[in-house]
C-alpha positions as CSV (number, residue, x, y, z in Angstrom):
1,X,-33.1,9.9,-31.2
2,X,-35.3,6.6,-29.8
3,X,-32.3,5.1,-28.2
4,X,-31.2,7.6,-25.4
5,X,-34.1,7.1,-23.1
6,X,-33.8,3.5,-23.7
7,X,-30.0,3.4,-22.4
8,X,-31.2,6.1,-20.0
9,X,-33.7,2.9,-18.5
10,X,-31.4,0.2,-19.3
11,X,-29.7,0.2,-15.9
12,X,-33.4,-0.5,-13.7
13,X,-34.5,-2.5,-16.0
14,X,-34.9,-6.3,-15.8
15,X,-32.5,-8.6,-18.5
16,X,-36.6,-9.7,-19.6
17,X,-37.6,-6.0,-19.9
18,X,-34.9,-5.2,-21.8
19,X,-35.5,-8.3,-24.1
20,X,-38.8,-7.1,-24.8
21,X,-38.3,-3.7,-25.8
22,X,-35.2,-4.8,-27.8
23,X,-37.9,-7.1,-29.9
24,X,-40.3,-4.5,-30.1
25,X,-37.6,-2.0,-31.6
26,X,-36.6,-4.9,-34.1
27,X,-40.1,-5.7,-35.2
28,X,-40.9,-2.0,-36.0
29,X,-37.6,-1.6,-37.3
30,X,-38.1,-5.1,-39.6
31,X,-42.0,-4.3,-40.8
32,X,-42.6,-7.2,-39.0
33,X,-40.4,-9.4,-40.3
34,X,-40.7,-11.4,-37.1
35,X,-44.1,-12.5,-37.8
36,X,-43.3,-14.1,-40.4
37,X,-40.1,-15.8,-39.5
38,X,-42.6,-17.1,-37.0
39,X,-45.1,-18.1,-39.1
40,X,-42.5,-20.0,-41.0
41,X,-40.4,-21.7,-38.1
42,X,-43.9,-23.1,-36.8
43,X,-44.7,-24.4,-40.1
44,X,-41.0,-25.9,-40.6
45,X,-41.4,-27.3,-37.2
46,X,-44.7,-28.9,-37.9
47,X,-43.2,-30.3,-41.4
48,X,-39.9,-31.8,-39.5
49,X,-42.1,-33.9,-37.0
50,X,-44.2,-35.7,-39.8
């Protein structure tokens, strides 16, 4: 099960640490779904500001 060494580290690890491997679990775990959703808020972004 790929959580219990993660909640084994949890406690020594740093709140950015922890934020990292929490995004890397979620982009496996979302095919990369957080590429796109990056892709798109940059091109939103750029569309707002013209």
């Amino acid at each position: 099960h790929i959580e219990s060494p993660i909640m084994t580290l949890l406690p020594s690890m740093t709140t950015n640490q922890i934020a990292e491997v929490t995004r890397a679990y979620a982009d496996v775990q979302a095919g990369g779904k957080a590429f796109w959703e990056s892709i798109i808020s940059n091109v939103a972004h750029r569309v707002l500001l013209e």
